[in-house]
C-alpha positions as CSV (number, residue, x, y, z in Angstrom):
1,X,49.5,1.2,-49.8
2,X,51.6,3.8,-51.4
3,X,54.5,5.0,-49.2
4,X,54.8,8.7,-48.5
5,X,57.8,10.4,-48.6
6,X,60.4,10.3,-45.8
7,X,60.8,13.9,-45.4
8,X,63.4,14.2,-43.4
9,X,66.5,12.3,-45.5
10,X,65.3,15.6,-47.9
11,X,68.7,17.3,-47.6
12,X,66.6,20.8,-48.0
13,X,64.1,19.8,-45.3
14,X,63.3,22.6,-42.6
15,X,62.1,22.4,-39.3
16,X,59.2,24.4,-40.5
17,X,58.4,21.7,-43.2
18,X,58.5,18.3,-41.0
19,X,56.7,19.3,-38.1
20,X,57.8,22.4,-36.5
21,X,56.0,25.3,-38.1
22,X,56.3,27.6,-35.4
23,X,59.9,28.1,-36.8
24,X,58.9,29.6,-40.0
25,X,60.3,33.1,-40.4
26,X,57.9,34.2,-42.9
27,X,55.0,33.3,-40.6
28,X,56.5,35.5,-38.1
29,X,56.6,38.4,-40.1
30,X,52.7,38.1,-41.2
31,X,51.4,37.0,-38.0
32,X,48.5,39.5,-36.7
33,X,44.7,39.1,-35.3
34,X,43.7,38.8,-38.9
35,X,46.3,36.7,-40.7
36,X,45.2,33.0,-41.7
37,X,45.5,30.4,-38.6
38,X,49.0,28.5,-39.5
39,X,48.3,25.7,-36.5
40,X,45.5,24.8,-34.4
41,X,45.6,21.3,-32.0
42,X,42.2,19.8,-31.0
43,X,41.6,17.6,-27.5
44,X,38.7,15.6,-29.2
45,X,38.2,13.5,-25.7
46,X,39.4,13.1,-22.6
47,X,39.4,9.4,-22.3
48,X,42.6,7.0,-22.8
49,X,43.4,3.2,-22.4
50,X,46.7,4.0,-21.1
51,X,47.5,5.4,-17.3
52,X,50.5,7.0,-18.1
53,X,52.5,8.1,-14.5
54,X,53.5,11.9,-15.5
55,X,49.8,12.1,-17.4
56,X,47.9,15.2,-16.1
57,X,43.9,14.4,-16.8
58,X,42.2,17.4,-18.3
59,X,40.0,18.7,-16.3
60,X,36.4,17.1,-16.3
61,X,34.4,20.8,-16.6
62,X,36.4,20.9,-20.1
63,X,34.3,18.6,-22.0
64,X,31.2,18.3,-20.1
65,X,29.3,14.5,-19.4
66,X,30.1,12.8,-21.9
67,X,33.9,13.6,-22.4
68,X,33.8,13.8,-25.9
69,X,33.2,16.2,-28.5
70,X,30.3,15.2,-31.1
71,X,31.3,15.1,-35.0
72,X,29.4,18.1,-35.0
73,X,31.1,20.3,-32.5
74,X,34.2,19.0,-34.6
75,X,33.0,20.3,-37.4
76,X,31.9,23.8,-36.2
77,X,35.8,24.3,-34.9
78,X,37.1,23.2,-38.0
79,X,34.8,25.6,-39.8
80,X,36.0,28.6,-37.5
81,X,39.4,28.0,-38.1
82,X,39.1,27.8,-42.0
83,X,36.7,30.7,-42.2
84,X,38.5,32.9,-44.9
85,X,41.5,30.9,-45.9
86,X,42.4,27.2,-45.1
87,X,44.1,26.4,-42.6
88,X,47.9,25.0,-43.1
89,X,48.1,22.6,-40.5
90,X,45.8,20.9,-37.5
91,X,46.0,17.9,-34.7
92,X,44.0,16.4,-33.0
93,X,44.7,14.7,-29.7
94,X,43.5,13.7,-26.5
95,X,43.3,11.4,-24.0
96,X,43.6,9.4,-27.2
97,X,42.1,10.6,-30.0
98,X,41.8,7.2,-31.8
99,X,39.4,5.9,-29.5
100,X,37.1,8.7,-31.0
101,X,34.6,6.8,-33.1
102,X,34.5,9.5,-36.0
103,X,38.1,10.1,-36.0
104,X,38.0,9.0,-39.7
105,X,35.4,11.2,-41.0
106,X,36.9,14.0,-39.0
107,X,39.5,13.9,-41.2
108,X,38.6,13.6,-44.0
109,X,36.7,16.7,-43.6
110,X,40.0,18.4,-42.5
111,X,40.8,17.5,-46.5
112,X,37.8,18.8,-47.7
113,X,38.8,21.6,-46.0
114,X,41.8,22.0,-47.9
115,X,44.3,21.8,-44.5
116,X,47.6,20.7,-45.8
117,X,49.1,18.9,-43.0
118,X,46.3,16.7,-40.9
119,X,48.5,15.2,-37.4
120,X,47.0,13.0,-35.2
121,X,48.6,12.3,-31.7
122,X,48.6,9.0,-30.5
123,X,49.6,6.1,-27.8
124,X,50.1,3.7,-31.0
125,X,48.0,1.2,-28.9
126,X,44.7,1.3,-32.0
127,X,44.5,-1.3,-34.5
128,X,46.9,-0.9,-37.6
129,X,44.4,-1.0,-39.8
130,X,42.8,2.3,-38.2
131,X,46.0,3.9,-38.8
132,X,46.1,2.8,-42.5
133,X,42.3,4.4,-42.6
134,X,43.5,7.5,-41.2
135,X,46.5,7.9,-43.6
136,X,44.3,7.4,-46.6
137,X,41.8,9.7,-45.5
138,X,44.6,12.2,-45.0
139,X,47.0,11.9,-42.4
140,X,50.2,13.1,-43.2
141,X,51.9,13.6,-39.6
142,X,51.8,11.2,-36.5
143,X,53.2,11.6,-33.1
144,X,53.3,8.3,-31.4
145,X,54.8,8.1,-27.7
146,X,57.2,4.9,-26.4
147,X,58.4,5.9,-23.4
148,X,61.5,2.8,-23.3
149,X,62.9,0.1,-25.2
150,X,62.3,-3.1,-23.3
151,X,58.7,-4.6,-22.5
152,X,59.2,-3.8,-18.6
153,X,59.8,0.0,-19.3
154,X,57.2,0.1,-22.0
155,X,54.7,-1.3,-19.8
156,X,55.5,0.6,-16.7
157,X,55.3,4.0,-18.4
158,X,52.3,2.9,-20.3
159,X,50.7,1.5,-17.0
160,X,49.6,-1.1,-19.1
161,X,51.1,-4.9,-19.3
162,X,51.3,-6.9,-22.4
163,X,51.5,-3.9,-24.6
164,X,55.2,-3.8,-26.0
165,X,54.8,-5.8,-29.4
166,X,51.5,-4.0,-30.3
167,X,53.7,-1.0,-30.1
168,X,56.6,-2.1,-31.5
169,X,55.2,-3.7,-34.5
170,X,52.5,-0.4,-35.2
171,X,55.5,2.2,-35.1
172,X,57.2,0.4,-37.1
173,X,55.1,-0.5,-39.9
174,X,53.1,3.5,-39.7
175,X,56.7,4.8,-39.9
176,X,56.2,3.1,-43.3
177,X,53.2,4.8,-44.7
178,X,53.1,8.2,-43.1
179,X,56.0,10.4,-41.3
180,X,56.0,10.1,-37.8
181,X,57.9,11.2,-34.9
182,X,58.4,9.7,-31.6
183,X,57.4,11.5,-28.7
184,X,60.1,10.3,-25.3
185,X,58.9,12.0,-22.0
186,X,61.9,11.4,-20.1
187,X,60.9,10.9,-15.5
188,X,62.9,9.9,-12.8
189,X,61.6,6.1,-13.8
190,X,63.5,6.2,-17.7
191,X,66.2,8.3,-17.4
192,X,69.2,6.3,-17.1
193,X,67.6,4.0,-20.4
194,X,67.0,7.6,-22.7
195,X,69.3,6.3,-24.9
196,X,68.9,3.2,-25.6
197,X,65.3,4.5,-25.8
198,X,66.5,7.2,-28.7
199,X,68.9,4.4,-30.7
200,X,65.2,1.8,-30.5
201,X,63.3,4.7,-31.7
202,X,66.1,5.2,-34.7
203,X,65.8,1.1,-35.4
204,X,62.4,1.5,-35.6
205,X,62.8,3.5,-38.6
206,X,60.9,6.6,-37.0
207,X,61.6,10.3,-38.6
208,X,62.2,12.1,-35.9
209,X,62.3,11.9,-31.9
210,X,60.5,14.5,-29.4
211,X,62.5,14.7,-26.5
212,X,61.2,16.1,-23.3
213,X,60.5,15.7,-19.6
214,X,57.7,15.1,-17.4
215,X,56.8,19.0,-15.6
216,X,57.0,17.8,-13.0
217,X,60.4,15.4,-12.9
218,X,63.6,16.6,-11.9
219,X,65.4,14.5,-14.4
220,X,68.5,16.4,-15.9
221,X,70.0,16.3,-19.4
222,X,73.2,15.3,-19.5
223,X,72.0,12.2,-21.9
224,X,71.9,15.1,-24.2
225,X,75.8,14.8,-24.6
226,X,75.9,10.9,-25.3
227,X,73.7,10.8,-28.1
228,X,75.7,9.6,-31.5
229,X,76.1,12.3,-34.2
230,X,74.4,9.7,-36.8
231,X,71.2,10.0,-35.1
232,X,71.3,13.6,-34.5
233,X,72.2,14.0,-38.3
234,X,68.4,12.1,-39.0
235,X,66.6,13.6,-36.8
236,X,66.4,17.6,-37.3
237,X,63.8,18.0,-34.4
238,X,66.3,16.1,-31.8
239,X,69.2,17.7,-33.3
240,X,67.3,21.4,-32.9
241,X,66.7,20.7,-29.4
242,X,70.1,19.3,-28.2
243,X,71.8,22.0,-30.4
244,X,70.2,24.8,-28.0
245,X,70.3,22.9,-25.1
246,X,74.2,23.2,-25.4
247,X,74.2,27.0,-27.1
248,X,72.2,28.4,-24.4
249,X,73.0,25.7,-21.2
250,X,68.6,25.8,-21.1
251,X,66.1,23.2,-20.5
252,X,63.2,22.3,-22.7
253,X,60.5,23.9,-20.3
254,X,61.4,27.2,-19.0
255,X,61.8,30.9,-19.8
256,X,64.9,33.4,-18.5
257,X,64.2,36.9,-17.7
258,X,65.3,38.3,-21.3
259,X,63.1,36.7,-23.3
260,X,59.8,37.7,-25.1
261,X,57.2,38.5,-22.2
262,X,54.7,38.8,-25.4
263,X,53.2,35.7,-26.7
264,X,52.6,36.0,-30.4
265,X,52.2,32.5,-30.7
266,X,48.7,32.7,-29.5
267,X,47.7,35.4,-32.8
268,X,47.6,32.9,-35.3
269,X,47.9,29.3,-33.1
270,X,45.0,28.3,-31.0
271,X,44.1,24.9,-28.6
272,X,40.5,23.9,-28.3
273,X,40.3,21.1,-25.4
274,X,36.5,20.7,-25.2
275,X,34.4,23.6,-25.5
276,X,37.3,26.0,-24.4
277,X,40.2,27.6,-26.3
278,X,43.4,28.2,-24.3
279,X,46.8,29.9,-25.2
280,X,48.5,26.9,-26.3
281,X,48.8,23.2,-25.3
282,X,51.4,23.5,-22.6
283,X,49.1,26.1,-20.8
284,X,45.9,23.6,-21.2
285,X,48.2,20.4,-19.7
286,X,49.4,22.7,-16.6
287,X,46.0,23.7,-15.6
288,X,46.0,26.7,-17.1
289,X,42.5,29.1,-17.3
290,X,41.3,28.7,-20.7
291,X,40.6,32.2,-22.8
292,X,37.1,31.8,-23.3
293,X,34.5,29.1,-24.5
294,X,34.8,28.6,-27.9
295,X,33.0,30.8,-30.4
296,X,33.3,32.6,-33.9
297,X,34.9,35.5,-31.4
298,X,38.1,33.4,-30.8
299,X,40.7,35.3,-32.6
300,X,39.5,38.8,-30.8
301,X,40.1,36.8,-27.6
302,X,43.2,35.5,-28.4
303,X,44.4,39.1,-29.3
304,X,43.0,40.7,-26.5
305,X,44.8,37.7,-24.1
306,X,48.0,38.4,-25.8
307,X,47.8,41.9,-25.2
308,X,47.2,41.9,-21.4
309,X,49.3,38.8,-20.7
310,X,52.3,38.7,-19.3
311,X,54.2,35.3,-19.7
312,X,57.2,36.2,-17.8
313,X,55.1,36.6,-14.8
314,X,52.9,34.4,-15.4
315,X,54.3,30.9,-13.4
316,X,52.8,28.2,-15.6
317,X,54.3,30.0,-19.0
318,X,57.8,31.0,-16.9
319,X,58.1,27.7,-15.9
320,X,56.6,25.2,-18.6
321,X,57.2,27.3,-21.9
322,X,58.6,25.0,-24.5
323,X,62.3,26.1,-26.1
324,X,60.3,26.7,-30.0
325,X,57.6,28.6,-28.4
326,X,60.1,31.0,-26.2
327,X,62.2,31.3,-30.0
328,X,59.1,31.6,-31.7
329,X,58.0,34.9,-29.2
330,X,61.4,35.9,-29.3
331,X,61.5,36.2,-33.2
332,X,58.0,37.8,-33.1
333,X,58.9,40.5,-30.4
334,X,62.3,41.7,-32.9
335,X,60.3,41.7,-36.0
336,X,56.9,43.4,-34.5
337,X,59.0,45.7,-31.3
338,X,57.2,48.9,-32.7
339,X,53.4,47.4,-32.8
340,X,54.7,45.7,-29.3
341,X,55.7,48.5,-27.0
342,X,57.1,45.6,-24.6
């Protein structure tokens, strides 16, 4: 199979170009009720084969009996969010979305579609030759979890035994084929191995490294200051979030009283777990109330959420708001102030 390229040893790669498009400045300034969707994530099911210890289920009401959306329903959202122009860039998650047994037509529908950049989130656990399947039908993006770097860890944040070389040998050998980052939750359980975790991940041959914590862990960042400048140099998305950490002396999660109460995020971004669309992912994962049930009225509602919404006061986006969404809202509220009022 053809190798794609590794986009981020491209010395003129953004973060808006290998993953982050939230940080685009020009989407910012064109962001309304009526611009094109620029991302929208999908929770396709809410089954997994891993019992992961800082995993919130999704509520069972989300997807009704079967816990699964039909190609069908797929379809339909897809078709919403293209109506007009295509839509830049989608994933689809879960639970694990591989275990979905259309996963492969669903994207290449995405491509039919015209959407760009098609990113699938995943435990890594599937057979590799799904993952080939997926990349030829139009995967361009992966974001696998590994939670350690010895089978013991591995195991014990997968709450699975005997998966570490399945892993191991599938991260490696996608990394290969497709661009993928690696997503590290960091809990009271990992912490003191977060970087031997990060330098495995680099070994690996990975192109780029999600750091985060568990919501509900108490786990401080101090490994933040250990990590070697080489790997910070590959790895824009680490080196973004360590970079601001230290500017700012903030967390990932968590907003401070200046920033933007208004979230523009949720004009032109949307997160369908089920048959409900909710402000963002963060918001779904903390047991957030969705917006509404899906339907060809979403953006309306989105607008009208936005508008009414407070996320300063509200404690799930005060506490749990992700650093690129709160810089996202923050650039949105200085270029649209007037239109804002807030």
């Amino acid at each position: 199979m053809k190798h794609l390229p590794i986009l981020n040893e491209d010395p003129s790669a953004t973060l808006s170009s290998i993953g982050f498009f939230s940080m685009n400045d020009e989407r910012v300034k064109l962001a309304s009720d009526s611009s094109p969707m620029k991302f929208c994530k999908m929770i396709i099911l809410g089954g997994c084969n891993f019992k992961c210890p800082y995993c919130k289920p999704l509520a069972k009401e989300l997807f009704g009996k079967k816990r699964i959306l039909s190609l069908e329903q797929i379809k339909a959202n897809i078709d919403w969010w293209c109506e007009g122009t295509p839509l830049e860039s989608i994933r689809f998650s879960g639970g694990e979305c591989t275990l979905h047994p259309d996963l492969v037509e669903v994207i290449k529908y995405c491509k039919e579609k015209g959407i760009t950049k098609i990113a699938i989130s995943t435990n890594g656990s599937a057979p590799f030759s799904l993952y080939e399947k997926l990349v030829l039908a139009g995967v361009n993006d992966m974001s696998i979890s590994l939670d350690g770097h010895d089978e013991d860890t591995i195991d014990k944040m997968a709450g699975v035994k005997g998966i570490y070389q399945k892993l191991v040998d599938n991260i490696s050998n996608i990394a290969k084929i497709c661009y993928v980052t690696l997503g590290i939750v960091l809990t009271d359980s990992n912490i003191e191995s977060a970087l031997q975790t990060i330098q495995f991940a680099y070994d690996l041959g990975v192109h780029d490294i999600r750091l985060t914590t568990a919501s509900q862990s108490s786990v401080r960042f101090d490994v933040y200051d250990r990590i070697p400048q080489y790997i910070l140099d590959k790895f824009p998305i680490l080196k973004y979030r360590v970079q601001r950490s230290k500017d700012t002396g903030l967390k990932v999660r968590g907003m401070k009283p200046t920033d933007s109460p208004y979230c523009g995020l949720a004009l032109d971004d949307s997160v369908i777990a089920g048959e409900y669309h909710f402000p963002c992912a963060v918001y779904m994962r903390e047991g957030g109330s969705p917006i509404s049930k899906v339907s060809c009225n979403m953006r309306k509602e989105r607008k009208e959420w936005a508008d009414t919404h407070n996320t300063l006061q509200d404690p799930i986006c005060s506490k749990y708001c992700m650093d690129f969404y709160i810089d996202y809202n923050n650039k949105f509220r200085d270029c649209h102030q007037d239109q804002l009022g807030k």
